[in-house]
C-alpha positions as CSV (number, residue, x, y, z in Angstrom):
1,X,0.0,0.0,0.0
2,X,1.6,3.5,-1.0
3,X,1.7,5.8,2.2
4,X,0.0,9.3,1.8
5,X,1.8,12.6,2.0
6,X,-0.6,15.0,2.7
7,X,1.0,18.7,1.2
8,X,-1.5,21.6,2.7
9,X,-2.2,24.4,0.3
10,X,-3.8,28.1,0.9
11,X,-4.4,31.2,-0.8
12,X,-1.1,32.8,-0.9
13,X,1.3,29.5,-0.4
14,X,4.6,29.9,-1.3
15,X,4.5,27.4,-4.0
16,X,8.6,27.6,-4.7
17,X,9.1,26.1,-0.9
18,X,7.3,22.6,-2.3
19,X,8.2,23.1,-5.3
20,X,11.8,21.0,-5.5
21,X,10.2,18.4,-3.1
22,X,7.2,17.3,-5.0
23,X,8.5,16.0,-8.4
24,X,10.8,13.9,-6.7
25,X,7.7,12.3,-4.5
26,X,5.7,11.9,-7.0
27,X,8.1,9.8,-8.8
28,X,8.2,7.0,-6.1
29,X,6.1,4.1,-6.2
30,X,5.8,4.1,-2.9
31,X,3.7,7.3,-1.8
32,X,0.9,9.1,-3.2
33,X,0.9,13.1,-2.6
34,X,-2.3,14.2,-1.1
35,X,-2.9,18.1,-2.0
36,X,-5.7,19.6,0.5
37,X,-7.3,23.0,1.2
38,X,-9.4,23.7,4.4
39,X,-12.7,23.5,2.0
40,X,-11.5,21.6,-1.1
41,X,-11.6,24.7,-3.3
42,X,-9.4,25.9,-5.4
43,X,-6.6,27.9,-4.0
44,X,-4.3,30.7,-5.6
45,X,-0.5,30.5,-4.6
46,X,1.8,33.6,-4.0
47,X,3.3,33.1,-7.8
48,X,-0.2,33.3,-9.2
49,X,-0.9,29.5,-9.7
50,X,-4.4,28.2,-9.7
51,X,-4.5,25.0,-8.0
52,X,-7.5,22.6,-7.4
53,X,-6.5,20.4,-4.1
54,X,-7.8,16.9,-4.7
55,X,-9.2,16.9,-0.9
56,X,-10.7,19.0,1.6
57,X,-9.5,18.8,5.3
58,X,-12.9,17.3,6.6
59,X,-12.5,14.3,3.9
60,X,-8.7,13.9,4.5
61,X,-8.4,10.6,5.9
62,X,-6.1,11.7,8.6
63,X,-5.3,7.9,9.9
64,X,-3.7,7.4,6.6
65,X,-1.0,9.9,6.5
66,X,2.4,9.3,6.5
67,X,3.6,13.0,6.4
68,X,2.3,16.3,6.9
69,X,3.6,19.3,4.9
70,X,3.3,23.0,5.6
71,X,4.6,25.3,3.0
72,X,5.2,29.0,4.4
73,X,2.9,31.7,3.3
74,X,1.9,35.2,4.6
75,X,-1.8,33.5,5.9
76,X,0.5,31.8,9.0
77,X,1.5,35.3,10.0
78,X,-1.9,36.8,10.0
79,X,-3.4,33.7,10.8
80,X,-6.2,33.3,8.2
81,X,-5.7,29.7,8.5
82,X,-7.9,28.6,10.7
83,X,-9.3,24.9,11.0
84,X,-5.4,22.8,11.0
85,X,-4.9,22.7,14.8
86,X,-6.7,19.3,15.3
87,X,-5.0,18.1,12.3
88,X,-1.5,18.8,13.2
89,X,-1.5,18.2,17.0
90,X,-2.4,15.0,16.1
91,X,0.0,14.3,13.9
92,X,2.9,15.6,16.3
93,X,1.1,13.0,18.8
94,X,0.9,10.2,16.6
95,X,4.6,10.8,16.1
96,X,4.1,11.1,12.4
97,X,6.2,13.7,10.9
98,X,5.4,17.5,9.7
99,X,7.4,19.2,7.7
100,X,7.0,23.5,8.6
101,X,9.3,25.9,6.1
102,X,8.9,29.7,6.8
103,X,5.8,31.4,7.9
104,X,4.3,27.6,8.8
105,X,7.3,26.7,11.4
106,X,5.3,30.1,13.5
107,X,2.3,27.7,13.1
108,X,4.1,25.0,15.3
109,X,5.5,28.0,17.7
110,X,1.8,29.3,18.3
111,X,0.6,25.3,19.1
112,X,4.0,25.1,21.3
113,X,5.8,22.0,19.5
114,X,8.8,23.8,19.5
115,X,9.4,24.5,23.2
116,X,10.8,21.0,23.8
117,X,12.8,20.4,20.0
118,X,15.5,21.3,18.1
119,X,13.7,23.5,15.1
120,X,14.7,26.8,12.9
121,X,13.0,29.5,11.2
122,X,13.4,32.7,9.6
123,X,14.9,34.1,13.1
124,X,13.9,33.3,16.4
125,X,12.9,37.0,16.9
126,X,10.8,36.4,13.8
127,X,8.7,33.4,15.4
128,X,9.0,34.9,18.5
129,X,6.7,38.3,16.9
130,X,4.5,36.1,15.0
131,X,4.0,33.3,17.8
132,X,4.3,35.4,21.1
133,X,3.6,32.5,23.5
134,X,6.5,30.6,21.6
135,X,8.9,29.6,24.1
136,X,12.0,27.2,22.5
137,X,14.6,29.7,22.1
138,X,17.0,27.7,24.1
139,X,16.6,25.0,21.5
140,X,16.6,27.3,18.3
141,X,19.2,26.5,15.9
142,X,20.6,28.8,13.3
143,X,20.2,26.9,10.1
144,X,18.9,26.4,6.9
145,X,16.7,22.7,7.9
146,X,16.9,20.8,11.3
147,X,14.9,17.8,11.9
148,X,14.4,16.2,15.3
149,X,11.9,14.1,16.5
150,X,9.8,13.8,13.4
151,X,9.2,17.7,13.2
152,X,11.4,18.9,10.2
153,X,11.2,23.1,10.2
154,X,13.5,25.4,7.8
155,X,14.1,28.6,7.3
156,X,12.1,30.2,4.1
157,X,15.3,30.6,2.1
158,X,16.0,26.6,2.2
159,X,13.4,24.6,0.1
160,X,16.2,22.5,-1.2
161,X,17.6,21.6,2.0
162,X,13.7,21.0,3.4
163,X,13.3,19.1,0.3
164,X,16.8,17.1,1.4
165,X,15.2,16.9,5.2
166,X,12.0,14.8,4.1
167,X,13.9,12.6,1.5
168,X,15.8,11.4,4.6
169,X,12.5,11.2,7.1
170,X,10.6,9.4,4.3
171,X,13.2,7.1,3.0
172,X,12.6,8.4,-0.6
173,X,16.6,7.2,-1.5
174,X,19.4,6.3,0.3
175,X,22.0,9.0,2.3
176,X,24.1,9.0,-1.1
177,X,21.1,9.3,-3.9
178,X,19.7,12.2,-1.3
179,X,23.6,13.5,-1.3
180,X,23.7,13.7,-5.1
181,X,20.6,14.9,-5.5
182,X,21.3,17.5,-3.2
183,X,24.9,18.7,-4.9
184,X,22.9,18.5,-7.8
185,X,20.0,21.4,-6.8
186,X,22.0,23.4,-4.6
187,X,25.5,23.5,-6.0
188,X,24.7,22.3,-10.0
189,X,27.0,19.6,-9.6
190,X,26.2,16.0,-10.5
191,X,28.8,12.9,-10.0
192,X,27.5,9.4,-11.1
């Protein structure tokens, strides 16, 4: 059975932080990407793109996923998303991983899964404005992707080195097909 990767989209996502992540997904055999909105309507994207989710969040069959996905987007900061708490506190129960780049890793500071893990963003002053009861600065780390107990975050300037972070938490290759790929996207260098 191919495990689901449930990738959550909004008006205003920034569709370039998914945007190296999903081809290579969608490639495998083994896991189906699962594109929801809160209602199941179509969404528009910060770079204009009209998107038609194949799901709405009250028919995602939350059991079944594998991965969560937050792309970063203004709507985090303003919080105009509204209906994903149940959703995603359940998943960081469950131990199932979530994946948060930008804007969405203040989404985890607001719900306070940070306080106890490792975890990035744009600045810790940054989440610390957005989600003001946010209180893991002690465990802030200044770089581009961290991962630690199945809660991936990144700052909004590393899509490529989130990308790298869930290859690794889902398997997708092995450490030196993720390495390659990775020299590849980020440095333009490719080694057989």
């Amino acid at each position: 059975m191919r495990q689901k990767i449930a990738v959550f989209l909004f008006d205003g996502f920034s569709d370039w932080e998914i945007a190296y992540l999903t081809p290579e997904i969608n490639k495998s055999e083994r896991f189906d990407l699962v594109y929801f909105s809160e209602s199941g309507d179509a969404v528009t994207s910060m770079g204009g793109l009209v998107i038609q989710p194949t799901t709405s969040l009250p028919a995602l069959a939350a059991e079944e996923i594998t991965l969560l996905i937050l792309p970063g987007g203004t709507a985090w900061e303003s919080g105009t998303v509204t209906g994903m708490d149940d959703l995603t506190k359940s998943q960081y129960e469950q131990g199932k991983p979530i994946a948060a780049i930008c804007a969405a890793t203040t989404y985890l500071g607001r719900l306070d899964l940070l306080n106890e893990l490792k975890h990035t963003s744009n600045d810790p002053q940054y989440l610390k404005s957005i989600a003001p009861q946010y209180a893991g600065e002690q465990h802030y780390q200044h770089s581009l992707a961290v991962t630690d107990r199945n809660v991936i975050t990144a700052n909004g300037i590393a899509p490529i080195e989130f990308a790298r972070e869930i290859f690794k938490i889902i398997g997708l290759y092995d450490d030196e097909q993720i390495e390659k790929w990775y020299q590849l996207f980020k440095n333009g260098v490719w080694s057989e």
